[in-house]
N, C-alpha and C positions, 0 to 999 in steps of 0.2 A: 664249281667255277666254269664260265664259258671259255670256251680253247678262244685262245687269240692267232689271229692271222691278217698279213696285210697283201695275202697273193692279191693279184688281180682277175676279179671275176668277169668271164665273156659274157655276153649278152645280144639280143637279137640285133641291133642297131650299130652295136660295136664293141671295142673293148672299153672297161672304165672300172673303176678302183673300188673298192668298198672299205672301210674301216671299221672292227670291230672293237670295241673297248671291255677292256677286263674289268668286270663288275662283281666286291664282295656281295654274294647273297644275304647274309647276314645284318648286311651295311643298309643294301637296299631297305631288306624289309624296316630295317625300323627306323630310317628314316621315310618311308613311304605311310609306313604309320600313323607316327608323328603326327605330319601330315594332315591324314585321315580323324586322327582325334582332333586335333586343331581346328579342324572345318566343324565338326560334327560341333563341339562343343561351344564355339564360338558363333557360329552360322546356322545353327538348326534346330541344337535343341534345348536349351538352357533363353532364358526370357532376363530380360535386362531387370535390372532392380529399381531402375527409375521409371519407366514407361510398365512396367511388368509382362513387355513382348518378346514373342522371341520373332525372330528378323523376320518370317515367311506372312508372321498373322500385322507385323506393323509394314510388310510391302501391300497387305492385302487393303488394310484400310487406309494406306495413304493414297493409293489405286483408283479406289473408288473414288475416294476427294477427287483425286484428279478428272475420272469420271464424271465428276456431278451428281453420282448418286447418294445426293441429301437427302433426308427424309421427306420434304416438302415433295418429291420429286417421285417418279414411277418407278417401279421395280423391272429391272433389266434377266436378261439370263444371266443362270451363274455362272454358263460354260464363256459368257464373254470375260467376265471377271478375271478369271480362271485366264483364258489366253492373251487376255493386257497384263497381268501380273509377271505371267510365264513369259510373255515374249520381251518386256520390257524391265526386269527385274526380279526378276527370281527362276534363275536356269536351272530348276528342279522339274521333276516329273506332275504332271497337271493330277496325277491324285491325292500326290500330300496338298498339295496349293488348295485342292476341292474340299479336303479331309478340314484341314484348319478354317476353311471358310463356315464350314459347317458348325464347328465347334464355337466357333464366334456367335450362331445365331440361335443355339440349344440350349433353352431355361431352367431344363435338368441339369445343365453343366457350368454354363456360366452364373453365377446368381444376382448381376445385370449383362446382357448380352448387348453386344455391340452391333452386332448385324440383325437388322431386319430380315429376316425369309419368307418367303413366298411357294409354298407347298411341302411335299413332303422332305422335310428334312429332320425325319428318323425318330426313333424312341429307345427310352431305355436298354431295349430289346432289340431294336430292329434298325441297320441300317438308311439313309438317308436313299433319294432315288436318286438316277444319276442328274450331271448339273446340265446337260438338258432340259431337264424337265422342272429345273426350279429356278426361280428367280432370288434378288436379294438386292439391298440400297442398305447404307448406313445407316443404323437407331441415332435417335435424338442423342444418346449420352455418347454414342462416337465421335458425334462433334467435337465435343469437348477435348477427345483427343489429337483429334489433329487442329482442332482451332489456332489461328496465328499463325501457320506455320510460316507464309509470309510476309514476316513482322521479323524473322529473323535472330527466331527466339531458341532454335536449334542449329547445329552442323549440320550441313549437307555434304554425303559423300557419292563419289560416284559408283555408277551402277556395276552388273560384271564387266559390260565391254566397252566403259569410261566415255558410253554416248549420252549417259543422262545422271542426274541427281536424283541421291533419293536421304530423307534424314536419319542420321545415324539413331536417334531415338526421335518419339512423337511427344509434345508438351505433356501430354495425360495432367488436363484441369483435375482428374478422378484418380485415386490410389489404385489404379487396378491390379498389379500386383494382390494387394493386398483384399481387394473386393472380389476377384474372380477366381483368383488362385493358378497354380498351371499346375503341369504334369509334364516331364520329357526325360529320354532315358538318352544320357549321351555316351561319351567312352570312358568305363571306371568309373563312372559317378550319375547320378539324375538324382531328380528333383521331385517333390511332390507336395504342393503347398493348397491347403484349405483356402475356400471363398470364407468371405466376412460380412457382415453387414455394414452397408456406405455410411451413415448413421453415424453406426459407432468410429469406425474407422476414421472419418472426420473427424469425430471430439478426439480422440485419440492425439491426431495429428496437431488441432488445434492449441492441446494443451504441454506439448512439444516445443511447439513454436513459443507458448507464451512460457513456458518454464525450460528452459533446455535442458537443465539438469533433474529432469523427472526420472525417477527410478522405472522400474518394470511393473510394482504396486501401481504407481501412479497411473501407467498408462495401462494397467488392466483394469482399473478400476471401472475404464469408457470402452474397454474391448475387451471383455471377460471370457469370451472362446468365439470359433468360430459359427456362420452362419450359414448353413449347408442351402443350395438352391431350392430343394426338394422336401427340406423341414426335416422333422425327425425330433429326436431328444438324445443328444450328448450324454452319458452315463459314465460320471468318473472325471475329474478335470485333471487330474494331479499329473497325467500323459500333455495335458493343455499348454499347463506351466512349464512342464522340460522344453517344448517346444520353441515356447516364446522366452524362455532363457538360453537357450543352446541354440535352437534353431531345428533339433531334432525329440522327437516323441511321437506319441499316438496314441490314440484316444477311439473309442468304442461308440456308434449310432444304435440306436433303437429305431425301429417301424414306430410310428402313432395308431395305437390300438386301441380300440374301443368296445364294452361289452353293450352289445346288442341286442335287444327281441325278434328276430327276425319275425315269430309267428307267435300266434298265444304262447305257443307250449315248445318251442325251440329257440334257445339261445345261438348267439354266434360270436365270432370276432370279424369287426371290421375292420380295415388296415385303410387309412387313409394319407397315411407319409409316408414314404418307405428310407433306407436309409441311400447317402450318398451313392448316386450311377447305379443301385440297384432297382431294372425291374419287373414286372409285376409276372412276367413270364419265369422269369429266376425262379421267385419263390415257392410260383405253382410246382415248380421242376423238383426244387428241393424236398416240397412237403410230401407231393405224389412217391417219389423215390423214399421218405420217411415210413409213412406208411406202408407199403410194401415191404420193407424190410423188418416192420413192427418195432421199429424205432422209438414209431412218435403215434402215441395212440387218445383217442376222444374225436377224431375229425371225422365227420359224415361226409362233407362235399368242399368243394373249392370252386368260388363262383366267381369269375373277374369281370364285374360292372362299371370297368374305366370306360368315363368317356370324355370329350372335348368339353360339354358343357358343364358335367359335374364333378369334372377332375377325374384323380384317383380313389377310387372302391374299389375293395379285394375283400370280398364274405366269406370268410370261412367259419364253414359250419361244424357247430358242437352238438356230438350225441349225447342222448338223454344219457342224466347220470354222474354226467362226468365235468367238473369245474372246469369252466371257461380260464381261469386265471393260472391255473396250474397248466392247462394245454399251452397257455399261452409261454408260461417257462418252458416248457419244450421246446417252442418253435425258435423262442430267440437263443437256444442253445444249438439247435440241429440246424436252422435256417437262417437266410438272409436277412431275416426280420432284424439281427443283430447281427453287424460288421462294425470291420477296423478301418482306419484310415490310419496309416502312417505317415508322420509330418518332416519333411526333409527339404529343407528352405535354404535350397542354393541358386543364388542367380548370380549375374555377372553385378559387378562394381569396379570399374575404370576397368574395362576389359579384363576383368579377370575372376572366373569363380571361384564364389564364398556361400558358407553354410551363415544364415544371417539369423540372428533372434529378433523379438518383435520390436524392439527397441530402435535394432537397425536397420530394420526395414521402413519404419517410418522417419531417420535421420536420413538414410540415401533419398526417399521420397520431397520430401521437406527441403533440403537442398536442392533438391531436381527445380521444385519448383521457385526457389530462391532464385536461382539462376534464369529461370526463366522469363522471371518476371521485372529484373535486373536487365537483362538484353532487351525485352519488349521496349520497356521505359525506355534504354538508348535509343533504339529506333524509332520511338513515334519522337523523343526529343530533337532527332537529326532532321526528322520529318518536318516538322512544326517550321525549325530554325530554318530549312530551305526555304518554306512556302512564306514563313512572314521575310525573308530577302527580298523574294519576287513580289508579293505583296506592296512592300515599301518601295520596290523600284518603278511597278507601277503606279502606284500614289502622286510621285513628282512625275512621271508621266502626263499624267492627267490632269495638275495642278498647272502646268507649264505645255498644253498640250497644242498650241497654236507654234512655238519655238521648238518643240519636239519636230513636228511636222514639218519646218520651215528646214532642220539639220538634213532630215533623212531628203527630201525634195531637191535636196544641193548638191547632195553626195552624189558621186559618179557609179557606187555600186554598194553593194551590202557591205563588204569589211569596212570600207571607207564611214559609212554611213555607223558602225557599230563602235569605231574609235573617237567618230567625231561626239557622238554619243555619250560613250565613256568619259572623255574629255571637258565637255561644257558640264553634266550635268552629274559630274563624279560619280558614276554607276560602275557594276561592275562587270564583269562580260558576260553573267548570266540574264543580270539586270534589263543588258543591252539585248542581249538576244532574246528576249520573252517581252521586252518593247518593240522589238521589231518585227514580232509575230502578231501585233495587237491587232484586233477585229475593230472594227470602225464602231460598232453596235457597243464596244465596253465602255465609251465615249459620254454616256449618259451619266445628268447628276443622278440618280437612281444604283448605277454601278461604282459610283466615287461612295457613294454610302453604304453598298452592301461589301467595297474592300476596306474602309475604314474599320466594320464591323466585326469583320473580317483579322483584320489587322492586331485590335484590341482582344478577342478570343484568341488568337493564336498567342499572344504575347503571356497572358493568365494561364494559359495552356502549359506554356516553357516554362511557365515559374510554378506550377504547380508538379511540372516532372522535373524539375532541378531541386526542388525540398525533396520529389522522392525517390533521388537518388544520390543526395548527401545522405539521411538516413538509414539507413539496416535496419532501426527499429521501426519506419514507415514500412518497409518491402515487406519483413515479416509479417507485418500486421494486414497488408492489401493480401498477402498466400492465405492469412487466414479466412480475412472476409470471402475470395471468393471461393475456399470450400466450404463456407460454410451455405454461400448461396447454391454451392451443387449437392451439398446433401438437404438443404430444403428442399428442390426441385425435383432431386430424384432418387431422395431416400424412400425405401421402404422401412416396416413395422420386422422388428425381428423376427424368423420364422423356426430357428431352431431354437427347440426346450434345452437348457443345461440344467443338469443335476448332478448331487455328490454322491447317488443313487449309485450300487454298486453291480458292474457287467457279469453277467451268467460267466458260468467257466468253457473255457474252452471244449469243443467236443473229443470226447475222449476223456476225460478227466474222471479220476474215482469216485465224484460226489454224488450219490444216490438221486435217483431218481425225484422228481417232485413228487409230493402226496395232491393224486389228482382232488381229492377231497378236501379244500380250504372252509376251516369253521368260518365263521361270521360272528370273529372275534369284538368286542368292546373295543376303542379307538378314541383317541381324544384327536382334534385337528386343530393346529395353533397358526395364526395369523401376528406375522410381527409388526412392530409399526414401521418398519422398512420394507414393509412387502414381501417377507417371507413367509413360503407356507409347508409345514411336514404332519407329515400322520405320524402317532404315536401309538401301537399297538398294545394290549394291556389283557395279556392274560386271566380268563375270571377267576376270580376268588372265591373262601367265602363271604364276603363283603359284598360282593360284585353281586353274586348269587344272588344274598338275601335283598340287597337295595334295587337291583336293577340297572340297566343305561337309561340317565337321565337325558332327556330329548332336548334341554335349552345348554345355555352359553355358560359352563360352567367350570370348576379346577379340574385338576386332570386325572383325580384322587389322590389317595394317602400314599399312592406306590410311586409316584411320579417326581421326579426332580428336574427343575429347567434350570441349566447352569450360566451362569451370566460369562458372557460372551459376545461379538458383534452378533447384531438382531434381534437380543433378548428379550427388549420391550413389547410385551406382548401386548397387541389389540385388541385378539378377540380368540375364542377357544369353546368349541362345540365338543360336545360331547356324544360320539353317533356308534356306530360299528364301521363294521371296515367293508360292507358291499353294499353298501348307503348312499346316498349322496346328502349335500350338504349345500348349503344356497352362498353364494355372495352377494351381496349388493353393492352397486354402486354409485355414484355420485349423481350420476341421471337418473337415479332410481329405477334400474331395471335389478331384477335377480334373478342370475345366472345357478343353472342346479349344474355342482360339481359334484363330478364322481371322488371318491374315497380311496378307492382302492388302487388306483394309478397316481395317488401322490407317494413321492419319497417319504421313507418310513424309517425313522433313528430311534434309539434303545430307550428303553423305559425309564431306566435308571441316568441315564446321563443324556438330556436333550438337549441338543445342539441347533437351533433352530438356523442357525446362519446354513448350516447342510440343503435347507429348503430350495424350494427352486421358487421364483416370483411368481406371485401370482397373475400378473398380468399375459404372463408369457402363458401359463398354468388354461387360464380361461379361455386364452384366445383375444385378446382386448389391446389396441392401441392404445397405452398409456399414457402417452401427450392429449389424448380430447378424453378418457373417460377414466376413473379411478375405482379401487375397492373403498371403499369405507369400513366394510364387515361382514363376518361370517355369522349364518343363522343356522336353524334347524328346520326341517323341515315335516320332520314328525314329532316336535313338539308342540305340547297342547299351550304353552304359554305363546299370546302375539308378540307380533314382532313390532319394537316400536322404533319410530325415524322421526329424527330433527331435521331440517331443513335452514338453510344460510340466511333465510324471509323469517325466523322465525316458528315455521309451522309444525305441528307433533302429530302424529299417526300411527296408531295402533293396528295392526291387519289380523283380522281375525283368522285364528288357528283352522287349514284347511282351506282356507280361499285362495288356493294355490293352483292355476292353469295345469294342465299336464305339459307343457313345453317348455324346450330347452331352457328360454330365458323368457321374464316377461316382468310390466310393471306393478310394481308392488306402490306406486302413487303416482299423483298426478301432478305432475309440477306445472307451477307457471313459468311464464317466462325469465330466465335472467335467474332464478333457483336453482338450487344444488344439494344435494342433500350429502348433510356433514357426518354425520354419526346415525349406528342399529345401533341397537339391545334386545334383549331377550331374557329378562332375568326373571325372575321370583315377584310375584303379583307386589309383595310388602317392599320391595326396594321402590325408589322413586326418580321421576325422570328428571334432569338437571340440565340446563341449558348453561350457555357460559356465552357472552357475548367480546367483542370485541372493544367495546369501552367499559369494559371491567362490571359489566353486571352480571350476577349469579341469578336463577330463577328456580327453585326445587318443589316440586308439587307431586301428589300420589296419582300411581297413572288410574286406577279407578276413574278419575275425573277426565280420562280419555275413554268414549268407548269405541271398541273395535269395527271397523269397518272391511267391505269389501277392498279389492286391490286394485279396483278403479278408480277407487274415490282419492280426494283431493287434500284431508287430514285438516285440521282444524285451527285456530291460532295455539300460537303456545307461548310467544313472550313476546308482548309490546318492545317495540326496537328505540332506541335512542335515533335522532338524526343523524346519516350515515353509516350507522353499526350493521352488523352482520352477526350471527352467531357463527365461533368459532369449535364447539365443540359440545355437542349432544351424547347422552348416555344414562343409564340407570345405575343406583348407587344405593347400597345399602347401605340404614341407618344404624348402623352394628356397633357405633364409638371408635373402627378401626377404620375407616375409612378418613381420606384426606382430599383437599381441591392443592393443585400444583397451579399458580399464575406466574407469567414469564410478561413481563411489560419492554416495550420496546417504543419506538420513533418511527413514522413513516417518513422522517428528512433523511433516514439512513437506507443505504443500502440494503436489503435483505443477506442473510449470512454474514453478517459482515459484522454487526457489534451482537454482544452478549448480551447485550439487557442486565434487566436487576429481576431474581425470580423470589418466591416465597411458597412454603409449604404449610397450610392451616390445616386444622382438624375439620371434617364435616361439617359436624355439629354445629362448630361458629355460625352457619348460615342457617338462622329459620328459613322455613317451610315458607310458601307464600300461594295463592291460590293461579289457577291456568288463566293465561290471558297479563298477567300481570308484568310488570318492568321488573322485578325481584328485587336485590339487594345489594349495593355496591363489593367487589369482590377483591377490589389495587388501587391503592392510593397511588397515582403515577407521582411521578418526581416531576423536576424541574426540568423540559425536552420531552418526556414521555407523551403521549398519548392517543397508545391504544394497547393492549396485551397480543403479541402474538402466536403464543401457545398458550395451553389449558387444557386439564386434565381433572378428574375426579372420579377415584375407587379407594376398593380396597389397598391399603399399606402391605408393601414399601413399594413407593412409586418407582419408576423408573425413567431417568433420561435419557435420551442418545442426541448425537448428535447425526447430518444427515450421513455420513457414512457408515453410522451402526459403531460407531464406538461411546462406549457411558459416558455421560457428563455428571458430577455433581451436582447435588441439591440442597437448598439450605435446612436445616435442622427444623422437624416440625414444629408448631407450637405458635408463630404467627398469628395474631389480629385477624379478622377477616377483610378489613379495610386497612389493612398496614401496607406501607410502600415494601418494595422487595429490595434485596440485596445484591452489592454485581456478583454479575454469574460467569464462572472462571472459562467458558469455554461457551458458543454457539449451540442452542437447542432447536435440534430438528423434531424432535416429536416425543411424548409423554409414553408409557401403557405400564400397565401390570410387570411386576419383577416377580419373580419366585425362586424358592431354593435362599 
């Protein structure tokens, strides 16, 4: 306790009083606290759940709006940014102000950045130089966030020292929240929330808006994990889900590693991803420090060949001897090549924070911009409604404008002149005052035409924002459109791999060391028709032994069980080893060589294909312009054969395989696509299936194999408008079946079930190459054309498109009999087993 006293204290100038007041210590500190957390948490470090800022990075970019620094525009210092922010809103120290400018314009961190930069501004490793010496202007997608601000589509409050405004939140056209992610430690509590892909994140939001009552299935379905800025592969999801049900979890990255030749006779790994804010200095630190203490052994050298134009390379070299794949469990046990990310998703919601799941982080968003789009509307309608006033009061201006002139010319002065105004010509006193401002040049018939036009637009104007704002189900609908116009514009292709692929154990754990010696076991690789793909490992036998690994597209042997399950429908299934690779093809007919040993690998006995991870993600491939069709082989001696949407069959002769990554295996024409590979047994035959219900079966002998430059030959005469719908090779074994699914082009797609039917093979003869075949659906009454089609080995299988089974009607069908309705939407046919 301070002693209290009210002596009076002397002083140089004279005497005069001092007052000391008795203060609980106690008392102070924890209301001084208080306080202190109250700022901290509120004001600094915790990021809104609407805008996903926190106050220092939304004074930063409202700043620069104000600025002028748009993108269209030059890049400024950022030490100026930095002192207009500081001196006019935000009375903090000019290096957190520098620090968050930064972090706005770092690729590795943000996964769209909002700030443009102009020199160094840092790496993984290495801090940024100072803001001196770098410049920076808004990105294009920062617009979006402050776009409209006056439209009056947010609060405005004022600043520290109540000399200016600034908005309590920014519109964010963009979830960034949820695109960028944040990080902040405040008092008792912080936050640490994963970036995503805008993409997903969109459809996410979109299908919110149009279902409110969507579950947390529904909307993972469009946001299935996060999207790290830096790529990587996700390992383990089940940390994903606590996440986005609770709001808290966490979940395990992988590096993207790659085995490579460096030289004839030395292998290596390349590291070309690395995981979240790890880099490339990190690693070296951890592995050099491995090695030395004989931790982590096979590693020759550590070579880091990062640079600006060909990104991230990190070579590390393997000694002779010693399996690359096994070194490589080492490293993502001892090294950074594997990290955590911990997910802790608290932001503010009505000033107050909360731990939010993903559900409610896209309902606070979604509201944000409900409202904002709700206030826009008010004001451009308030807008409209002033200007068509003054519009019409100019109109009888101009119509009456000889008796206008005559009023104001009498009058003794302006008021006099703006009542006598009002008066004659029943205006109103805005009316009158913006006719009394009139420019003699607005006088022309020219300008009576461009305000009638005028007039009529502004009127369609009010009535098209008075429907959309009786409406709630217009407003929803306008938040949807335009995100969906921001993630055309400025979505990117997903960059992080997820899989159910399980994380090395922690360092320090009992579990024995790798065996640096991995055999080059037998593997089957399965392709679903939902785009999953797993390796399936398979200990040799004696079976295995005496038969060999067969090189084409074939079962997965006698040891193998695929359990029906979403995904189950299988496409296509090679049969390779496991340090192999394997080709895909796609619809542009290029064939991509995948590696084997880097796909997720489930149990022999119980194959879970949904565990997969897609393959588009898997290759590397934009899957909105280009697609898988199927998996081949690449050291089998049987060709590979391809149908094409034209019609056309091509056989590639075994070994006319380029040595590089991807290349074409045909030559399409224009406005072609190629629908279906195979790869089977010389006696099976290839089977066209077209779109107005013609079947075509011919032995491929009557194809011969070409080069994979070539252009592949006719294969089925097409009806007027048809397309082939589904190419592939089928044996004549009496267990084989054709599956047709007939539908309407007047309907919607997904939307009705059709009528389907299940025939024997055999119903369809054989018919020669070149030929129109043989009718395969009798449509019904409305039909006409089949939209799925399928033809192998029994028991087919159906899915619908989110990988759950559909029903099929009992074999035994006509080959030209109409089909029956079908209880559910068929998204795609393949192979069932088990």
């Amino acid at each position: 306790m301070t002693p209290a006293t009210n002596e009076p204290t002397a002083t140089d100038s004279g005497a005069s009083t001092e007052k000391i007041l008795d203060v609980d210590v106690s008392t102070e500190m924890q209301d001084s606290f208080l306080e202190y957390a109250y700022s901290v948490i509120y004001s600094r470090a915790l990021p809104d759940a609407r805008d996903g800022l926190k106050p220092v990075q939304r004074r930063i970019l409202y700043m620069m709006s104000e600025m002028g620094l748009r993108p269209d525009r030059g890049h400024v210092k950022s030490a100026r940014v930095v002192g207009e922010v500081m001196g006019k809103l935000h009375p903090h120290g000019d290096t957190a102000i520098y620090d968050a400018l930064v972090r706005l314009a770092q690729s590795w961190t943000m996964r769209i950045p909002l700030v443009d930069g102009h020199g160094n501004f840092g790496s993984p490793d290495d801090g940024p130089a100072a803001a001196r010496y770098t410049e920076a202007r808004l990105d294009a997608v920062a617009m979006l966030m402050v776009d409209q601000l006056d439209e009056d589509v947010v609060e405005f409050v004022p600043n520290y020292d109540n000399q200016l405004m600034q908005p309590d939140v920014l519109p964010s056209a963009i979830p960034n929240l949820l695109v960028n992610g944040a990080s902040g430690i405040a008092v008792g509590m912080a936050t640490n929330m994963a970036p995503h892909n805008l993409i997903e994140v969109v459809a996410g939001a979109r299908h919110l808006i149009e279902h409110p009552d969507a579950t947390l299935d529904d909307l993972m379905a469009f946001i299935p994990g996060p999207d790290l800025p830096g790529g990587g592969t996700i390992v383990g999801l089940a940390g994903i889900r606590d996440a986005y049900e609770s709001g808290r979890g966490a979940f395990k990255t992988r590096a993207k590693v790659s085995v490579e030749n460096l030289t004839a006779r030395k292998t290596g790994l390349v590291v070309t991803e690395l995981p979240y804010l790890v880099g490339p200095e990190k690693v070296i630190a951890k592995i050099k420090d491995g090695v030395t203490s004989k931790k982590i052994q096979g590693i020759s050298d550590v070579t880091d060949l990062t640079d600006r134009t060909h990104g991230l390379r990190l070579v590390i070299g393997i000694k002779t001897g010693f399996n690359p794949e096994a070194v490589l469990e080492q490293l993502y046990k001892l090294t950074p090549l594997e990290d955590s990310f911990n997910i802790n998703n608290v932001a503010l919601v009505d000033g107050g924070p909360l731990t939010l799941g993903l559900r409610d982080l896209l309902v606070v968003y979604v509201n944000h911009r409900i409202d904002v789009v709700t206030r826009r509307t008010r004001f451009r309608l308030e807008r409209r409604r002033e200007r068509l006033h003054l519009v019409e009061g100019l109109l009888i201006a101009i119509l009456d404008i000889d008796e206008v002139i005559q009023v104001i010319r009498t009058s003794d002065d302006t008021d006099q002149a703006r009542t006598r105004l009002i008066d004659v010509f029943e205006l109103s006193v805005l009316q009158a005052d913006y006719i009394l401002e009139l420019r003699l040049r607005r006088l022309t018939r020219f300008s009576r035409i461009e305000l009638e036009a005028e007039r009529d637009r502004l009127r369609e104007e009010i009535a098209q924002l008075e429907a959309l704002l009786a409406d709630p189900a217009l407003i929803r609908k306008t938040v949807s459109d335009e995100l969906d116009e921001v993630a055309e514009k400025y979505g990117t292709p997903r960059r992080t791999l997820l899989t159910e692929a399980k994380p090395s154990l922690a360092t320090g754990s009992k579990r024995a060391q790798p065996v640096l010696e991995v055999a080059d076991v037998p593997c089957t690789v399965y392709l679903s028709t939902t785009g999953r793909v797993v390796r399936v490992d398979r200990e040799e036998t004696s079976e295995d032994a005496a038969g060999g690994v067969a090189g084409g597209v074939g079962s997965a042997g006698p040891t193998a069980t695929v359990r029906r399950s979403k995904h189950d429908a299988i496409r296509s299934e090679v049969e390779t080893t496991r340090r192999s690779e394997v080709g895909a093809v796609t619809d542009t007919g290029r064939l991509i060589r995948m590696p084997v040993m880097d796909l997720p690998a489930v149990p022999i006995n119980s194959v879970q294909l949904g565990a997969g991870v897609r393959i588009g993600d898997y290759v590397g491939i934009d899957s909105r312009r280009e697609k898988i069709v199927g998996l081949v082989s690449l050291t089998s001696a049987v060709p590979i054969a391809l149908g094409t949407e034209q019609g056309i069959v091509k056989r590639v002769a075994p070994g006319a395989y380029p040595a590089k990554p991807d290349f074409e295996v045909i030559a399409l024409k224009p406005g072609d696509a190629v629908v279906g590979v195979a790869q089977h047994s010389e006696e099976d035959e290839l089977v066209f299936i077209t779109s107005d219900a013609q079947l075509l079966r011919f032995f491929q002998a009557s194809v011969r194999p070409q080069g994979a430059a070539a252009g592949g030959m006719a294969g089925i005469n097409l009806g007027a408008g048809a397309k082939v719908i589904w190419f592939g090779s089928v044996p004549d074994d009496g267990d084989s079946v054709v599956v047709t699914i007939a539908g309407s082009t007047s309907t919607l797609p997904g939307t009705d079930p059709g009528t389907g039917k299940v025939s024997e093979f055999t119903e369809f003869p054989p018919k020669g190459r070149a030929t129109g075949g043989v009718r395969a659906h009798r449509f019904l009454k409305g039909e006409d054309l089949l939209t799925v089609a399928w033809a192998g080995p029994a028991p087919a299988l159906a899915v619908g498109n989110d990988g759950a089974a559909r029903n099929l009607p009992e074999v035994g069908a006509r080959r030209d009999a109409s089909g029956t309705v079908l209880s559910g939407v068929v998204g795609s046919i393949g192979a069932g087993r088990g």
